[in-house]
SEKOLFI-349408 format. One record per residue (C-alpha): residue number from 1; residue in three letters; chain; x, y, z. Coordinates in steps of 0.001 Angstrom, whole numbers. Layout:
<rec num="NUM" residuo="ala" cadena="A" u="X" v="Y" w="Z"/>
...
//
This chain:
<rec num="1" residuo="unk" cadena="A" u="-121673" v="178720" w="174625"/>
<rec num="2" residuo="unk" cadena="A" u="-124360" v="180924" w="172314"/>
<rec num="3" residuo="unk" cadena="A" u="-126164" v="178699" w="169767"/>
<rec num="4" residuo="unk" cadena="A" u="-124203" v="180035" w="167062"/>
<rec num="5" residuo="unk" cadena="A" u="-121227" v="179375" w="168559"/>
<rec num="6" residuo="unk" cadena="A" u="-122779" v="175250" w="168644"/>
<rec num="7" residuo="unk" cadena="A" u="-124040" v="175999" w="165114"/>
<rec num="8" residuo="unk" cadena="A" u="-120677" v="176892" w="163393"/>
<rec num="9" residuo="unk" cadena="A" u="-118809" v="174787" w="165769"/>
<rec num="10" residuo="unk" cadena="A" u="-120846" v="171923" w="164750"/>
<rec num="11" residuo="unk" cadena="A" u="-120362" v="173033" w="161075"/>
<rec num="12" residuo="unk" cadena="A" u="-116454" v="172950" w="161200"/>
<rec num="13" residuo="unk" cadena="A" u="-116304" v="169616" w="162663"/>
<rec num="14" residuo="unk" cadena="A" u="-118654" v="167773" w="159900"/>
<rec num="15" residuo="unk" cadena="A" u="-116697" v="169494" w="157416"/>
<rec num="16" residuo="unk" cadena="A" u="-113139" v="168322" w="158964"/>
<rec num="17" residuo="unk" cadena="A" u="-114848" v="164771" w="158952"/>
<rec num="18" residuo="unk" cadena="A" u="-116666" v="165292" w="155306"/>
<rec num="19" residuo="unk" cadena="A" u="-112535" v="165810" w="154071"/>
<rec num="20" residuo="unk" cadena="A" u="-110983" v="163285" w="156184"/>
<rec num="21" residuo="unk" cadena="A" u="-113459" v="160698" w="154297"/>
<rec num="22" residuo="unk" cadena="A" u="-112935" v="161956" w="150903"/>
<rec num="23" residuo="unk" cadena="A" u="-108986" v="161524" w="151631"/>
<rec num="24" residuo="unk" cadena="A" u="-109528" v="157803" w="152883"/>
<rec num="25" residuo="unk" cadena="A" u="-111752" v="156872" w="149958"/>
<rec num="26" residuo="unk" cadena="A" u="-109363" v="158423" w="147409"/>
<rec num="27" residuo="unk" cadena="A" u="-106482" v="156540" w="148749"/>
<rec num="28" residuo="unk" cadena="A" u="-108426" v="153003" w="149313"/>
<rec num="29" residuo="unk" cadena="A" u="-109862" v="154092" w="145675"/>
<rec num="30" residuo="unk" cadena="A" u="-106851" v="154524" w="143726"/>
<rec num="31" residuo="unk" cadena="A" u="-105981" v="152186" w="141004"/>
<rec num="32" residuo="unk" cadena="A" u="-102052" v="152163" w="141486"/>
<rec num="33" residuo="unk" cadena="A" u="-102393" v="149575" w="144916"/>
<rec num="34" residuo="unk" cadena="A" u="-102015" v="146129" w="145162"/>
<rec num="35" residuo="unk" cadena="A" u="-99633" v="143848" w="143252"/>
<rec num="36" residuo="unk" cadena="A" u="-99612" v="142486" w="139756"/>
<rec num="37" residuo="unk" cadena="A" u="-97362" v="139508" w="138076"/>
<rec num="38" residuo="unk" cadena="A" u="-95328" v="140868" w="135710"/>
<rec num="39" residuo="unk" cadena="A" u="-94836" v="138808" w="131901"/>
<rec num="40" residuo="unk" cadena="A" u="-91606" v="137062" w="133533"/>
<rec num="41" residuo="unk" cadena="A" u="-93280" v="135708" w="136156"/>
<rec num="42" residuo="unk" cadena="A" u="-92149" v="138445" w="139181"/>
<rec num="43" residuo="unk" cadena="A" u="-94840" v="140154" w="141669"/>
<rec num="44" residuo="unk" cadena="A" u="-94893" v="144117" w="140623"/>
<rec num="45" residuo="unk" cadena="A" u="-96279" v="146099" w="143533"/>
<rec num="46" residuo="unk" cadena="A" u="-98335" v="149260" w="142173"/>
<rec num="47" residuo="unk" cadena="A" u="-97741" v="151577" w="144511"/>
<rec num="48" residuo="unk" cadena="A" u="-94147" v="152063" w="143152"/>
<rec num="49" residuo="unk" cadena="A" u="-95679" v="153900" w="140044"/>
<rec num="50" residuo="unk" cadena="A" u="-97319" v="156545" w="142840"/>
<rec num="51" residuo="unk" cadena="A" u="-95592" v="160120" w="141570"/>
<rec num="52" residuo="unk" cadena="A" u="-95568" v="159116" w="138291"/>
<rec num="53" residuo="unk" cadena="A" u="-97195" v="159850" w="135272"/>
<rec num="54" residuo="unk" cadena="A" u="-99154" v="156191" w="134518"/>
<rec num="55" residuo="unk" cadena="A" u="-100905" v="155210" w="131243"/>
<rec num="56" residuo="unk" cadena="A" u="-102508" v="151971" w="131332"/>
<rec num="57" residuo="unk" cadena="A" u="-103318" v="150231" w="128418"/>
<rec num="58" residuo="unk" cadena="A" u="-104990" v="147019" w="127731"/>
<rec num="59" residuo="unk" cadena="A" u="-103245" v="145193" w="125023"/>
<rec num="60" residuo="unk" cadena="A" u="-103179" v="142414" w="122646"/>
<rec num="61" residuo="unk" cadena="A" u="-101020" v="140920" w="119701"/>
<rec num="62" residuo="unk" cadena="A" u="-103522" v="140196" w="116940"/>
<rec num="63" residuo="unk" cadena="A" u="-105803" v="143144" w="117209"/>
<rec num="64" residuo="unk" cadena="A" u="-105854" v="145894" w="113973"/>
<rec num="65" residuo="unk" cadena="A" u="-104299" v="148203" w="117308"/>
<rec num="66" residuo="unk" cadena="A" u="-101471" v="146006" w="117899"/>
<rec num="67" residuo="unk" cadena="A" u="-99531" v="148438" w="115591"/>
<rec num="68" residuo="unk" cadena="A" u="-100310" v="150790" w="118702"/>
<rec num="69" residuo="unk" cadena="A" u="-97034" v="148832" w="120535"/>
<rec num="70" residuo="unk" cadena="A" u="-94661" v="150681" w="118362"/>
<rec num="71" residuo="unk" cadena="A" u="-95822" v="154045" w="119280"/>
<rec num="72" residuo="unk" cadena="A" u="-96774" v="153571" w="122926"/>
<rec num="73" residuo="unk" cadena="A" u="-92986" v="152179" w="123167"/>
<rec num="74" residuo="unk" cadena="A" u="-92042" v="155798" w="121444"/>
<rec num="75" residuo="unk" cadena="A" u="-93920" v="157714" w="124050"/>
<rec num="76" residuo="unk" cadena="A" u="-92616" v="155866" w="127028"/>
<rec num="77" residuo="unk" cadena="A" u="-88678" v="156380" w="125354"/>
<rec num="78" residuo="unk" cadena="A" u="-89670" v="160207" w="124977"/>
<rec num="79" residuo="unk" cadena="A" u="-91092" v="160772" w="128375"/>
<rec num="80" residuo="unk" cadena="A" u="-89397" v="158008" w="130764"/>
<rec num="81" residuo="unk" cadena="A" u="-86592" v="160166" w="132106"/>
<rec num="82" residuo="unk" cadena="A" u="-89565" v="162933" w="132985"/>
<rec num="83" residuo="unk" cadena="A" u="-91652" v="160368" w="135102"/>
<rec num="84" residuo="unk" cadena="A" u="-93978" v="158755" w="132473"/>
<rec num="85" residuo="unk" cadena="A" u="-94524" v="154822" w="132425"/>
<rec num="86" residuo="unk" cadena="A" u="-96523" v="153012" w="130409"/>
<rec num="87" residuo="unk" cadena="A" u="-98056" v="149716" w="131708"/>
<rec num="88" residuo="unk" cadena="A" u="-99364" v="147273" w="129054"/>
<rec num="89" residuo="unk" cadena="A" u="-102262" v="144493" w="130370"/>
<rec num="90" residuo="unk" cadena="A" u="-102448" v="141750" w="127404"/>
<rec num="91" residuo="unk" cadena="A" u="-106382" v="140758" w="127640"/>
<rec num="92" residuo="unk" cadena="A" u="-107973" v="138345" w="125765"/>
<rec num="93" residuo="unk" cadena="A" u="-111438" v="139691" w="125720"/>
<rec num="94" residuo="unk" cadena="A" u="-112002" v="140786" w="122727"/>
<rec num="95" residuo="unk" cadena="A" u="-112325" v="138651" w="119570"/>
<rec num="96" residuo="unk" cadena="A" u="-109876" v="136299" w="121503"/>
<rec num="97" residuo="unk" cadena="A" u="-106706" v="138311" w="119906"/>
<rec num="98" residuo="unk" cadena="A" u="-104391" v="137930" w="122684"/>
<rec num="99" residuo="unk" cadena="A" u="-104453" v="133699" w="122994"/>
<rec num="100" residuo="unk" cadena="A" u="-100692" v="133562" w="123713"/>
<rec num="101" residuo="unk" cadena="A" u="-98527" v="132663" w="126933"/>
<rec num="102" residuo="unk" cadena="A" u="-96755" v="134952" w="128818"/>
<rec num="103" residuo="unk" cadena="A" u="-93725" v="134027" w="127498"/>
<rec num="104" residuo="unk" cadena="A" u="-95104" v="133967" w="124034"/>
<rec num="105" residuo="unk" cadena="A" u="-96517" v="137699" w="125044"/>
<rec num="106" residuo="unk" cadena="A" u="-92889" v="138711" w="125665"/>
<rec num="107" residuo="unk" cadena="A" u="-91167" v="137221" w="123217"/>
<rec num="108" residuo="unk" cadena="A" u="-93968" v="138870" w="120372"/>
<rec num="109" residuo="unk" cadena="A" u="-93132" v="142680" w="122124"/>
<rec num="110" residuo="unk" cadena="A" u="-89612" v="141999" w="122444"/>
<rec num="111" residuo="unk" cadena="A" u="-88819" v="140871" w="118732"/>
<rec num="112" residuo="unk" cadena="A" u="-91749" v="143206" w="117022"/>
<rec num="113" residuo="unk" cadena="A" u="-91871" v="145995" w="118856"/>
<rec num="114" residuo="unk" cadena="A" u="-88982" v="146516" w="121205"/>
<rec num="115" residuo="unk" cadena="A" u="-91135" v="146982" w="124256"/>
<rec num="116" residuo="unk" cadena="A" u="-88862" v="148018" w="127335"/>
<rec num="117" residuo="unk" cadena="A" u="-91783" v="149500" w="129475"/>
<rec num="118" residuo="unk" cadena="A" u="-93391" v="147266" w="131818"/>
<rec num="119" residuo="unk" cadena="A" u="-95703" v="144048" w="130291"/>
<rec num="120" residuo="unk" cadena="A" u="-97956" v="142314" w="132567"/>
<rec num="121" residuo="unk" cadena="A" u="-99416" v="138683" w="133181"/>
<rec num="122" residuo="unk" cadena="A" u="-102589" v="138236" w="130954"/>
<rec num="123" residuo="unk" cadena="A" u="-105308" v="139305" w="132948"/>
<rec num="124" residuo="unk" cadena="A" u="-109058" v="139930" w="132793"/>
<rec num="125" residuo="unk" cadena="A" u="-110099" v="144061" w="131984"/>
<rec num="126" residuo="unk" cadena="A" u="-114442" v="142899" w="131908"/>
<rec num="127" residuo="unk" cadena="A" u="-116752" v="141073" w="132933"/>
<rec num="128" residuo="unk" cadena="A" u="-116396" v="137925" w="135368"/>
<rec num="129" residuo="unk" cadena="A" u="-112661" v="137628" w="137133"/>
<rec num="130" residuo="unk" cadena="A" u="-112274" v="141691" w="136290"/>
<rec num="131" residuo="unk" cadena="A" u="-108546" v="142201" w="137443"/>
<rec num="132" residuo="unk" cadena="A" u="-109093" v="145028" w="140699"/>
<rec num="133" residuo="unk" cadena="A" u="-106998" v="147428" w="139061"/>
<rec num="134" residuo="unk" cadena="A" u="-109893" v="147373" w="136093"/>
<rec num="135" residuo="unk" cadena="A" u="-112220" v="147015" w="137641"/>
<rec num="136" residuo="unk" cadena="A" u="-111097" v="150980" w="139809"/>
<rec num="137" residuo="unk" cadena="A" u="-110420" v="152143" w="136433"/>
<rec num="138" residuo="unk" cadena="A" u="-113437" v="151383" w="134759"/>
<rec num="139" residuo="unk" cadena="A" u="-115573" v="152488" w="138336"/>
<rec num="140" residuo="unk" cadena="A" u="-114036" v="155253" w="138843"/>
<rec num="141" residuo="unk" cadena="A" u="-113046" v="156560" w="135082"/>
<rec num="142" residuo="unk" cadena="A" u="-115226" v="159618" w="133381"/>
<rec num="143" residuo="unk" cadena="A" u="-116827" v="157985" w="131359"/>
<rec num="144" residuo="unk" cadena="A" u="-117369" v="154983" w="133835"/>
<rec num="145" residuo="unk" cadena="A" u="-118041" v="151466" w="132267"/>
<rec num="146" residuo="unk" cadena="A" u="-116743" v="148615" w="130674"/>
<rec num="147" residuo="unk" cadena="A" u="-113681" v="148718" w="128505"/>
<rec num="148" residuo="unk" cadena="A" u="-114961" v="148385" w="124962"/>
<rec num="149" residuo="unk" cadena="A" u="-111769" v="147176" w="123130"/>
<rec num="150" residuo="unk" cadena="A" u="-107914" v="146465" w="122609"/>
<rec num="151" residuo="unk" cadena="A" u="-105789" v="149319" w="123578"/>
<rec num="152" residuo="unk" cadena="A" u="-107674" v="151617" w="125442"/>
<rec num="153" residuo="unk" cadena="A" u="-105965" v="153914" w="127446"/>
<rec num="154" residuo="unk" cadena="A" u="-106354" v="155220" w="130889"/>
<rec num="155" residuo="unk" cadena="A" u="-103815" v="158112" w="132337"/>
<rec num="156" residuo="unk" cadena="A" u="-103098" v="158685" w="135721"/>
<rec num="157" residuo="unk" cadena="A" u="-101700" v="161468" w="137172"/>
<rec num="158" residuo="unk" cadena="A" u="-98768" v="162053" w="139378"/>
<rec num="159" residuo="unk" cadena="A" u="-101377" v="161970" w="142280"/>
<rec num="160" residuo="unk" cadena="A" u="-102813" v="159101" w="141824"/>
<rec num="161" residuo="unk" cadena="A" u="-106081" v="160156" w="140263"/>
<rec num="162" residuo="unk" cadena="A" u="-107610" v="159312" w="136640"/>
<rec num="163" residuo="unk" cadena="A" u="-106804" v="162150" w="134286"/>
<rec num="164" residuo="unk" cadena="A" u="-108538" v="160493" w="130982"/>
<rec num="165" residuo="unk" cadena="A" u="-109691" v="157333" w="129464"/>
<rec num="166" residuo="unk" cadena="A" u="-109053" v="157522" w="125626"/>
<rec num="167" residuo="unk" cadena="A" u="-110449" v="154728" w="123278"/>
<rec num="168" residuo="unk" cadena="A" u="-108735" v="152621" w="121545"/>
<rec num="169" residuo="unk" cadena="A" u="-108600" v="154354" w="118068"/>
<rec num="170" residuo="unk" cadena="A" u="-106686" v="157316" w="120391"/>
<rec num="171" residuo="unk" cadena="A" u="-103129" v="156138" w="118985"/>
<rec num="172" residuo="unk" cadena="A" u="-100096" v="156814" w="121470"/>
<rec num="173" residuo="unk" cadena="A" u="-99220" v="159647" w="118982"/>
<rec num="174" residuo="unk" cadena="A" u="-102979" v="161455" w="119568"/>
<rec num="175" residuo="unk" cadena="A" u="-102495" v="165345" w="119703"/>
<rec num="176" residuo="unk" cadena="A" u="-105378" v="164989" w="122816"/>
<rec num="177" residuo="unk" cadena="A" u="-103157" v="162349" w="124527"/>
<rec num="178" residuo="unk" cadena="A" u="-100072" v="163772" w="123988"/>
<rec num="179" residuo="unk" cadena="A" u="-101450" v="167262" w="125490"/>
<rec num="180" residuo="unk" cadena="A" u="-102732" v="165723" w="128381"/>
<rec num="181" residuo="unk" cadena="A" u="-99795" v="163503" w="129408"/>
<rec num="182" residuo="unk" cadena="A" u="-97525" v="166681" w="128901"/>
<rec num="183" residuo="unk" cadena="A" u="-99626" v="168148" w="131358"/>
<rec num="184" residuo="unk" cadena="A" u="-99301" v="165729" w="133738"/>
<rec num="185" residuo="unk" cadena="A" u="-95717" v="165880" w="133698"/>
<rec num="186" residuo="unk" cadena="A" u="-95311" v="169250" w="133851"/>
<rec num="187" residuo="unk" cadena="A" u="-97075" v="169421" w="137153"/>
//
């Protein structure tokens, strides 16, 4: 075999092996793996919101966003039946605004805000005891770092990949977010 032949040869195969790692670490990488406790108590496997549209939000009940519920609850009602879900993380991070139980959590989003979509155990979104699925989502996010406040957003699209991260004062009715999730859907 001619040198070039060993030269291009050599080429294809650390190319092939260049795109077999990039599909392993996207996989391992993706934030929609492992399980989480729902607010009644149940384990909630991830992986089940694969093909769908995903917006995670962190969320509390005594935050100037909590207003946010009624609208991200809108969203979800519009887009369910097309593949969205929202998931809602109550954190209590910031300013100490979510200091309820999970059952007190519930009750608040049932009887306020009518929340049907999926509501998670309190969990931690920064710093020490980061939660893994925030601690992909705030590594692997554009822009990457902490999560700043109450309510911010991150969407995921149907493939499993971060689409945007939207700050908190992006409310569920935001022409930006709205664009982007329609988007997503329509892929």
């Amino acid at each position: 075999m001619s040198l070039d032949k060993l030269v291009i040869l050599f080429a294809c195969c650390s190319l092939c092996m260049a795109m077999a790692g990039s599909v392993a670490h996207a996989e391992s990488g993706s934030p929609l793996t492992g399980e989480m406790k729902l607010l009644d108590g149940s384990a909630c496997d991830l992986a089940q919101y694969k093909g769908k549209v995903v917006l995670v939000v962190n969320v509390a009940s005594r935050c100037g966003y909590t207003g946010q519920y009624a609208g991200l609850q809108k969203l979800y009602e519009a887009h369910k039946d097309k593949g969205l879900v929202v998931l809602g993380f109550p954190a209590n991070e910031f300013g100490a605004q979510e200091p309820g139980s999970d059952a007190e959590i519930a009750q608040f989003c049932s009887s306020k805000y009518g929340v049907t979509f999926p509501m998670f155990s309190k969990i931690v979104v920064k710093g020490s005891g980061i939660a893994p699925l925030y601690k992909t989502l705030t590594e692997t996010a554009s822009p990457a770092g902490d999560v700043k406040w109450n309510f911010e957003k991150f969407l995921i699209g149907r493939d499993g990949t971060i689409k945007g991260r939207y700050k908190s004062g992006v409310g569920p009715d935001d022409a930006t977010l709205t664009a982007a999730i329609e988007a997503e859907l329509a892929k």
